[in-house]
N, C-alpha and C positions, 0 to 999 in steps of 0.2 A: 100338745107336745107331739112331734112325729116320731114316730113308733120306728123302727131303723133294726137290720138282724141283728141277732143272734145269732153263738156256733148253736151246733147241736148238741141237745141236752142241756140248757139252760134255760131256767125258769122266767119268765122274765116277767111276773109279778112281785119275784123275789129280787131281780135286779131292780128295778124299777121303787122297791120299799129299799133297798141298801142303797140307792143311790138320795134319799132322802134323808137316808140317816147318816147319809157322812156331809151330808149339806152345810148339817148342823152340827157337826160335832165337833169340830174344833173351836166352834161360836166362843165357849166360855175361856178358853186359851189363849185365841188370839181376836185383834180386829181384822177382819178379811175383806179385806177391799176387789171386786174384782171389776176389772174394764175390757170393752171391747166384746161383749157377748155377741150383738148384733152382727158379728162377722163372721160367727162359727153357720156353716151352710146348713141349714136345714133338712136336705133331703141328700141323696146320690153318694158315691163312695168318697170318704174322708180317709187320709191318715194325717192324723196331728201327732205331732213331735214335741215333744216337753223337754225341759231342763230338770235336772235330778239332782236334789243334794241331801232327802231323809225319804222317810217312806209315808210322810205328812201330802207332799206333792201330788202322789196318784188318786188320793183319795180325795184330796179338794178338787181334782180336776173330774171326778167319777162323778164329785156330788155338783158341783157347779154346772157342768154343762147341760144346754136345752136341749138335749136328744142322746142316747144311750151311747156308750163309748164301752169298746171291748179294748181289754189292754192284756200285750205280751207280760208276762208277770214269769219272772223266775223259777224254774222246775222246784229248786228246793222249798218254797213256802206251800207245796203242795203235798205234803206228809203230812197224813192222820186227814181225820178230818175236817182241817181247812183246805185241803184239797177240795173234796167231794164242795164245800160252800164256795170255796175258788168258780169251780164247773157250775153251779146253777146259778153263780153269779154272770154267767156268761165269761170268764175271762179265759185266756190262753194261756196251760204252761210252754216256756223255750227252754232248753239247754242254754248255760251259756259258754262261750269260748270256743265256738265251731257253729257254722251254720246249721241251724235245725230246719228242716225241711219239711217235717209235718206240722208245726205251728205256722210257717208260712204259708204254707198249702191253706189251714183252717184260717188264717186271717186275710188269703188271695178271697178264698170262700163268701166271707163276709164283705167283703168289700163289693164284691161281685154282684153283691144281693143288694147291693147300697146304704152297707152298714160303714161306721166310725171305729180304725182300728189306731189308738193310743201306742206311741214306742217314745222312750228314752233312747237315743241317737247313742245316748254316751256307753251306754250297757250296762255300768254301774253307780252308785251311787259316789259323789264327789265333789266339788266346792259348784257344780252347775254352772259354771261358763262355757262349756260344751266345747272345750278347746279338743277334742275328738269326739269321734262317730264310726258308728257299725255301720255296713251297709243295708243290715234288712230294711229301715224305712226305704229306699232307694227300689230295692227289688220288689217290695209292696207295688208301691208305685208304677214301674214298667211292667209289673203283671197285670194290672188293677185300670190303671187309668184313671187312678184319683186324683183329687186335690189334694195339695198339702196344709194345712194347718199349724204356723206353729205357733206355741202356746209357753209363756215365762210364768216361773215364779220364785219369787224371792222374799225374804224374811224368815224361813220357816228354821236356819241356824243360830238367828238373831244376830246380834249385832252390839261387840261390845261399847259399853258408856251409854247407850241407849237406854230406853224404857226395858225392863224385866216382864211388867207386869201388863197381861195381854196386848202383846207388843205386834205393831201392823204387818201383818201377811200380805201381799200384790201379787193377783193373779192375772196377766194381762194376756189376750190374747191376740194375735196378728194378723194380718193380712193374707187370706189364702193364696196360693198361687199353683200354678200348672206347672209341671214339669216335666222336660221331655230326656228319659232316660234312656240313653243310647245303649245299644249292645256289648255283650261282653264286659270282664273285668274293669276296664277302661270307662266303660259307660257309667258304670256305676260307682265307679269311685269319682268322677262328675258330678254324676246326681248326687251322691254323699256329701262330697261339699259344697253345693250350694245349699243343701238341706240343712250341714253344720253352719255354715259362714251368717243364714239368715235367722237361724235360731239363736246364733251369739250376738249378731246386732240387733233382735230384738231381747237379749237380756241385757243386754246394754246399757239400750233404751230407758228400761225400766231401770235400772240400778243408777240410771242418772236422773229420772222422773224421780226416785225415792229420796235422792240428795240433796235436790233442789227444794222437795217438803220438807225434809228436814230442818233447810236452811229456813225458812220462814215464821 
């Protein structure tokens, strides 16, 4: 597995066992089917983009993926101490509802070192068709010169009439792509929606790949 930064102050023996243990941990909940690993890059700066609709999402994408993934993670779950396990987990708190500028800075950081930094586009949690987006993936990116990676997942609300009981999770992930994010306001609300537009075609994707097993 290739080894990829950390911010600073993060354990990464200890990221490294947490992302082991959420591998598995929704095992007995649900079935988790996931597709597409061979496309997430192995080495050099990542920002993957996810679809967000429970707080199931971060964590199967923490445990799933073949190389370590630092994710922007909300100021508030960081009181007491799952803050302090937040930070040796390697993740980043943000503010939300205004650009925060030192989480960006420490995930410019990471990216720079040729690490993988995780954003929800949408900023909150909500039905994940990502019919909006923040700009920090965007600005990551024109700092950074990464790739984009986005990354669906769906099941995790369920799905009435369906099965109840350990009912199929899909974690698909997409096609990386380059993106070139032009200067100023303007540039970045560019980069933002191609970031939104190819994140909703491939949840799409996947939410008509799901209906078509269904049907069979």
């Amino acid at each position: 597995m290739p080894v990829t930064a950390l911010p600073q102050g993060a354990q990464p023996w200890l990221h490294d066992v947490g992302r082991g243990i959420a591998r598995y941990l929704y095992r007995p909940a649900y079935r988790v089917r996931v597709h597409g690993l061979a496309r997430v890059p192995r080495t050099g700066p990542v920002v993957l983009v996810a679809n967000h609709s429970t707080m199931i999402e971060p964590q199967l994408i923490f445990g799933m993926l073949p190389r370590r993934p630092v994710f922007l993670v909300k100021e508030e779950m960081y009181a007491g101490a799952a803050g302090r396990w937040l930070r040796w987990l390697g993740q980043i708190p943000v503010k939300r509802g205004a650009p925060d500028r030192t989480a960006l800075l420490t995930a410019t950081g990471v990216l720079r070192r040729g690490g993988l930094v995780a954003v929800f586009p949408e900023g909150t949690r909500g039905a994940g068709d990502v019919a909006t987006a923040h700009h920090g993936a965007a600005w990551l990116v024109r700092n950074s010169g990464a790739v984009v990676l986005p990354v669906a997942v769906r099941g995790t609300l369920g799905t009435p009439g369906r099965r109840r009981f350990r009912p199929v999770v899909d974690l698909l992930v997409g096609e990386p792509f380059t993106l070139d994010v032009g200067p100023g306001r303007a540039g970045l609300a560019e980069g933002t929606e191609r970031i939104r537009g190819t994140l909703a075609a491939l949840v799409d994707e996947l939410d008509r790949d799901r209906e078509e097993k269904q049907r069979q």
